[in-house]
C-alpha positions in Angstrom: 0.0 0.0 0.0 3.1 2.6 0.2 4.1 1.7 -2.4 1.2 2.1 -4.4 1.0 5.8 -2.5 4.3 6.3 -3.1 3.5 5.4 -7.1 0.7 7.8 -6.8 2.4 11.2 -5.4 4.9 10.5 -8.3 2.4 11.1 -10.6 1.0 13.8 -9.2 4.4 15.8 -9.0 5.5 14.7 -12.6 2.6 15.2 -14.4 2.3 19.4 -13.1 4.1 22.0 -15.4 6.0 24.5 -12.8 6.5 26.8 -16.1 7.4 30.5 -15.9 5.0 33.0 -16.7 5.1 32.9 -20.3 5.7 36.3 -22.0 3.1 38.7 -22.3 4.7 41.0 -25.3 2.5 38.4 -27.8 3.0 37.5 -31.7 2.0 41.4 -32.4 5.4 42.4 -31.2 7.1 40.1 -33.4 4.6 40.5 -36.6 4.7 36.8 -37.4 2.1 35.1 -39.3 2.3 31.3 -38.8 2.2 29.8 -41.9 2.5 26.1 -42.0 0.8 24.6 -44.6 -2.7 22.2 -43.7 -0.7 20.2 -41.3 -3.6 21.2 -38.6 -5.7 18.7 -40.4 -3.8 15.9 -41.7 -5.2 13.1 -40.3 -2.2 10.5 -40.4 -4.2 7.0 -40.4 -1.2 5.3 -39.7 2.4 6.3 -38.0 5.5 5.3 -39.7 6.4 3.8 -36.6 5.4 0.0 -35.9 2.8 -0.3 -33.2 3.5 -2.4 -30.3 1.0 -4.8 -28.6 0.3 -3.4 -25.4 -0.4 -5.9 -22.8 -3.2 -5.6 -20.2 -2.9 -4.3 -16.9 -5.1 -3.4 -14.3 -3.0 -0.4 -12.9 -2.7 2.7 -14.0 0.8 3.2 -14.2 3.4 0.4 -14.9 7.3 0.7 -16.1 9.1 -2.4 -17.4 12.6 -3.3 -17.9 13.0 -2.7 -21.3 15.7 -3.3 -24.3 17.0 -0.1 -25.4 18.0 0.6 -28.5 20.3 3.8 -30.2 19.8 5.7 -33.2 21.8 8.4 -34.4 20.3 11.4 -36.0 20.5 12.0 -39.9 22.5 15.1 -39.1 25.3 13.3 -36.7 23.9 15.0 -33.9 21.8 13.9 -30.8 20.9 10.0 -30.1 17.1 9.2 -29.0 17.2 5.9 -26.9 13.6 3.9 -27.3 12.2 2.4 -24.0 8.9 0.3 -24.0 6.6 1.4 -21.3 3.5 -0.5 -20.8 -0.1 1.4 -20.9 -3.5 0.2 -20.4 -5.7 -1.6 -22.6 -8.3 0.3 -24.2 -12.0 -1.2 -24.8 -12.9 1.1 -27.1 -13.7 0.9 -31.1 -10.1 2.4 -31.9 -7.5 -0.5 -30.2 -4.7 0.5 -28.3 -1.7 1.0 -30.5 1.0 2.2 -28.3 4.7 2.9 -29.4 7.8 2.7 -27.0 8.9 6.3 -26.0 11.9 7.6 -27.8 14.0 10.9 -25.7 14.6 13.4 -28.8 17.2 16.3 -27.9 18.3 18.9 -29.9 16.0 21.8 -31.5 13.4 19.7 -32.9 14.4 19.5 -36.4 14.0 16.8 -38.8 18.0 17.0 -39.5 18.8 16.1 -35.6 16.2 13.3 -35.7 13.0 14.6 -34.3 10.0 12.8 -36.0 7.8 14.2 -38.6 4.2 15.4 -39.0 3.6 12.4 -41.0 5.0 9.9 -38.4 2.2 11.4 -36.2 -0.5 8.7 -35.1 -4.2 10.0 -36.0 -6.4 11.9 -33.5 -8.6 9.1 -33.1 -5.5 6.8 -32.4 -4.1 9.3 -29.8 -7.5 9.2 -27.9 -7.9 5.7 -27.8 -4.0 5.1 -26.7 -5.1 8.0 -24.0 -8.4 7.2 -22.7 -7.7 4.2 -20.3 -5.0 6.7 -19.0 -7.8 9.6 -18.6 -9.9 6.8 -17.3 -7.8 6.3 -13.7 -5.3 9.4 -13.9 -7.4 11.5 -10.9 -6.8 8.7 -8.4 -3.1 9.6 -8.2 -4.2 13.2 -7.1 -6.2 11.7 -4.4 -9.4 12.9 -6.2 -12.6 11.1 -7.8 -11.4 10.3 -11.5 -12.9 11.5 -14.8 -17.0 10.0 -15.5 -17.9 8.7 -18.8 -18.9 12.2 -19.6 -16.6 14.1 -18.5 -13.6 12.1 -20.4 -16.5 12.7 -23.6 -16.6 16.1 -22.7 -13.0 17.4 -22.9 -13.0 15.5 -26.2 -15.2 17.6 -27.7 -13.7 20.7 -26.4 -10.4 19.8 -28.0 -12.3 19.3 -31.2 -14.0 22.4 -31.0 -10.6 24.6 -29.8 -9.1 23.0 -32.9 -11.6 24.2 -35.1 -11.5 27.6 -33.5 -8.1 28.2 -33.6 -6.5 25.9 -36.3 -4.2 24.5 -33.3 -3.6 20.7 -34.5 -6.0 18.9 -31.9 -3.5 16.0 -31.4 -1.4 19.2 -30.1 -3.9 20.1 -27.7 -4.4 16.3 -26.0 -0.4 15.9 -26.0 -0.3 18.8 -24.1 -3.2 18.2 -21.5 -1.5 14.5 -21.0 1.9 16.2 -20.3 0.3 19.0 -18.1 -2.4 16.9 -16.1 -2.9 13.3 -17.1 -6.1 14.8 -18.4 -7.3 15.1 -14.9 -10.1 17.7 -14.8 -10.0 17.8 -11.0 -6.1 18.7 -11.3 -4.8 21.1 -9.0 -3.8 24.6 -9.6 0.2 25.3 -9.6 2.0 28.6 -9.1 4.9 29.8 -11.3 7.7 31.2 -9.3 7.0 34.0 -7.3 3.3 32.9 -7.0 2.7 36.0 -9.4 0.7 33.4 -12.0 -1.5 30.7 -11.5 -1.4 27.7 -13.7 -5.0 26.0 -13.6 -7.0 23.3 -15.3 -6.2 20.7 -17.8 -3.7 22.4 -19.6 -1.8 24.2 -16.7 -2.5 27.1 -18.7 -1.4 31.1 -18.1 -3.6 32.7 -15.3 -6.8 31.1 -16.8 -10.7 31.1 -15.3 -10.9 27.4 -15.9 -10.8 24.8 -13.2 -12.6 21.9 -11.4 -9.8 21.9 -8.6 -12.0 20.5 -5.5 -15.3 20.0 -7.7 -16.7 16.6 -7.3 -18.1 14.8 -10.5 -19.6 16.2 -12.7 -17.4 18.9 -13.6 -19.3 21.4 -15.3 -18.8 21.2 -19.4 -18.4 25.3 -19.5 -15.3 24.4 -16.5 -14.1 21.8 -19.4 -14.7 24.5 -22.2 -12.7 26.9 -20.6 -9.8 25.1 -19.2 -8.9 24.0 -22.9 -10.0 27.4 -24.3 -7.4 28.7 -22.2 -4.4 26.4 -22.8 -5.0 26.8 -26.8 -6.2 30.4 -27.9 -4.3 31.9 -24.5 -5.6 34.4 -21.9 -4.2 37.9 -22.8 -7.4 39.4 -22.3 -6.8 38.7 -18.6 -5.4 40.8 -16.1 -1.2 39.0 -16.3 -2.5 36.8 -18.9 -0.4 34.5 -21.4 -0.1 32.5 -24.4 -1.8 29.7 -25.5 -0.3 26.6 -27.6 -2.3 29.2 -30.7 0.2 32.3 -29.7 3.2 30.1 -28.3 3.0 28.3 -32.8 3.0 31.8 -34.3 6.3 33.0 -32.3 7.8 29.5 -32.8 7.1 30.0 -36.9 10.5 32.3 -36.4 12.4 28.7 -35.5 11.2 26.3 -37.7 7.8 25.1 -39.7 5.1 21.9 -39.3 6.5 19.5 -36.7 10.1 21.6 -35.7 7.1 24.5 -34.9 5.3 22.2 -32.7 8.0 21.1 -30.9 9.4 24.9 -30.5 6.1 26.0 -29.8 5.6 23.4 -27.0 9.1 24.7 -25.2 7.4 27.9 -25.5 4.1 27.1 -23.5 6.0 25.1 -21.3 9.2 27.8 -20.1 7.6 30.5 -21.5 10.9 31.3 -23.9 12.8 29.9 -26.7 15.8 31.7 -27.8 18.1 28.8 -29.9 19.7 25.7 -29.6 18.5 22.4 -28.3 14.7 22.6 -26.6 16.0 20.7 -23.6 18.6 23.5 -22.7 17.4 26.0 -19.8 13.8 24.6 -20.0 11.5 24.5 -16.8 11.1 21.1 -18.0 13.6 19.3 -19.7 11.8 16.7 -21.6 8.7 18.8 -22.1 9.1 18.8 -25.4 10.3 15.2 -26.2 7.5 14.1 -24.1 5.1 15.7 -26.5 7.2 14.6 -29.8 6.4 11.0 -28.2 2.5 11.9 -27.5 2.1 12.6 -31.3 3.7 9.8 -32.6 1.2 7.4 -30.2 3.1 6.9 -27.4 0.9 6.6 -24.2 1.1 6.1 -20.6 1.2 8.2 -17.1 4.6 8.7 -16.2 7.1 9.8 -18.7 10.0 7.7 -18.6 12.7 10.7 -19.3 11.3 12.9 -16.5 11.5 9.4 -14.7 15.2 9.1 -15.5 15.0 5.9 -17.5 16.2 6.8 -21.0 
């Protein structure tokens, strides 16, 4: 049983983004138009990347000992070591199709070996990989986990952020399962200095949203807003932020498609991006490999880089 609890504050500690107030100067400052193409709504069927057969489990976080295995990038520059992580085993009408996590370094270009948009799994596949995950991931906050509708619920919000703000919705659920294990009942953290509040799903800048110490059901406009937040950003609010929307535009100066993504997801996570490999100076060091691994299907509640194993 201490163990288990032991398990469970782990999650709760790794799964929070402690990100500095992200910059409140906006894309207007730096008069860039993000112009990437119709990535947003490429719907990869399948990723480049064989699937693994997950085994089931009946916990909701499990590590194995796993065979690594090296690859060098194209450029000569950064490894990425692959570790198989076992996830749950989904029931619904997309099967589970996890891949082992790979740790990417460097500044999220093709050339040092970070994957491509069309190595990303579909949106559908990311939810179903996800959803046993949102399924149990409250309990290691010592709250009541998502309902039915509630997990039903933030899927439609994503959809509907996506459509609002052309954010790639497969960029919006990597991020809520890096900020918050798609907890809705996640707790609020403070960015250093306790000037900024980082609520909701998405740990976003200063936002309204939040079902911190609401018991089920959360209210869909709480859902609505915590992802609203985290993607189309709170600038109208008093010390507001970016969202993943403002943090894509001021990565376009970096990179385009997936190197943008990845810049963009340093961004929201540190709340700056200067040059040079994403992992340098971050708040989180494998914030952005974690959501490289996300897109290209990976699944499960503890990342093993922030968990030291690769």
């Amino acid at each position: 049983m201490a163990y288990f609890s032991a398990v469970l504050l782990l999650l709760s500690l790794v799964s929070q983004s402690w990100a500095l107030p992200v910059s409140q100067t906006g894309t207007q400052d730096m008069n860039i138009t993000y112009t990437d193409g119709d990535y947003h709504w490429t719907e990869i069927t399948a990723s480049t990347t064989t699937p693994v057969a997950l085994p089931e489990i009946t916990t909701p976080v499990t590590t194995s000992e796993s065979t690594q295995q090296t690859a060098s990038s194209t450029s000569g520059g950064p490894s990425s070591t692959t570790t198989v992580v076992n996830t749950p085993q989904s029931t619904g009408e997309v099967p589970v199709t996890s891949v082992p996590y790979t740790k990417f370094s460097g500044d999220g270009s093709e050339a040092a070996g970070w994957p491509s948009i069309a190595e990303w799994v579909s949106f559908d596949q990311m939810w179903a990989n996800n959803k046993p995950i949102l399924e149990v991931s409250c309990a290691a906050q010592g709250v009541e986990n998502n309902s039915e509708e509630e997990i039903a619920q933030m899927k439609a919000a994503i959809l509907e952020q996506a459509a609002a703000t052309k954010v790639d919705p497969r960029f919006i659920l990597a991020t809520i399962m890096s900020e918050s294990t798609g907890c809705v009942r996640v707790i609020t953290t403070r960015s250093p200095g306790d000037l900024i509040i980082n609520p909701g799903l998405m740990q976003d800048h200063q936002g309204t949203g939040s079902c911190e110490g609401i018991p089920a059901p959360c209210p869909e406009a709480q859902i609505k807003q915590m992802i609203m937040d985290g993607t189309a950003g709170t600038e109208a609010i008093l010390r507001g932020g970016d969202g993943l929307q403002q943090t894509l535009q001021k990565a376009a100066a970096f990179g385009k498609d997936a190197q943008a993504v990845y810049v963009a997801a340093r961004i929201y996570n540190s709340g700056s991006y200067v040059s040079g490999a994403l992992e340098d100076n971050a708040a989180t060091a494998c914030y952005s490999s974690d959501i490289a691994n996300y897109l290209l299907g990976f699944a499960a509640a503890l990342s093993p880089c922030k968990l030291g194993i690769v």
